[in-house]
N, C-alpha and C positions, 0 to 999 in steps of 0.2 A: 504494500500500500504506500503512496505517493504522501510527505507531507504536506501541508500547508505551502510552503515555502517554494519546494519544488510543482508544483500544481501553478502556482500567481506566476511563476516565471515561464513556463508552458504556454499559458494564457497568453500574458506578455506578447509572447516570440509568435506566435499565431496570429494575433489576431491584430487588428489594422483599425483607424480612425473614422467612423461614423458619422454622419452630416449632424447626427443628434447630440455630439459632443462626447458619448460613449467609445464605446468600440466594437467592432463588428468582428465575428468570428465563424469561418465556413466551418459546416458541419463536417466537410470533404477531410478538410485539417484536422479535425479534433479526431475523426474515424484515424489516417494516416499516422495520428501519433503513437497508436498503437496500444499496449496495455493502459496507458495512462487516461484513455479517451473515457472511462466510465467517471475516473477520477475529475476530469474537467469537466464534465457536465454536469455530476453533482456540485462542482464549485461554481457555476454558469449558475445554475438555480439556486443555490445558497447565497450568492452575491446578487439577485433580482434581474437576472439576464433574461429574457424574455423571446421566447423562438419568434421571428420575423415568420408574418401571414404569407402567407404560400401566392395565393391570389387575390387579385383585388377584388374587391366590394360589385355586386354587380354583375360577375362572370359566371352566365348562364351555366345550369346544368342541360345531361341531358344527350344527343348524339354525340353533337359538337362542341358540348361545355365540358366542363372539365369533373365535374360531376363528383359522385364519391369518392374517386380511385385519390384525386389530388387532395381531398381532405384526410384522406387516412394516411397520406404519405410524411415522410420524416422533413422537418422544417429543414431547408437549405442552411439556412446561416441564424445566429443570436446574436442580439444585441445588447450587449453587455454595459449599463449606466455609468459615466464616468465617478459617481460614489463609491463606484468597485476597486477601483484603481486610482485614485488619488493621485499616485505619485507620478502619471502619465497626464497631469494636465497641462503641463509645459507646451503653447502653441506650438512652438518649435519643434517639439518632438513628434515622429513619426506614429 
């Protein structure tokens, strides 16, 4: 098991700057990281990280809509509130 420590710097090195002032982190990444992915996504949900809506508002179901299959699927990317990371609110930093 991953601690604390080693988990926020995981995070860190993954994931990237958000228009919402957070940080955004693909789902793609956290799977790729390998044993620790179970570990990062309990710390995503423990720190108020919130899975990004799959589709927008709106998008028919149905032949040509996206229908059930797209809501049961796994959120692409979270978006992780800059409360989580503090010490990444440095404009300058990436």
């Amino acid at each position: 098991m991953l601690d604390e420590t080693s988990v926020r710097s995981m995070v860190v090195r993954l994931s990237r700057p958000h228009p919402s002032g957070g940080r955004v982190i693909e789902r793609a990444a956290v799977v790729a990281s390998g044993a620790g992915s179970t570990a990062i996504l309990a710390w995503i949900a423990d720190h108020g990280g919130q899975a990004e809506a799959l589709t927008p508002s709106g998008v028919a179901a149905g032949l040509h809509g996206l229908g059930q299959a797209a809501a049961q699927r796994r959120p692409l990317r979270y978006v992780i509130p800059a409360e989580a990371l503090p010490e990444l609110d440095d404009p300058g930093r990436p």
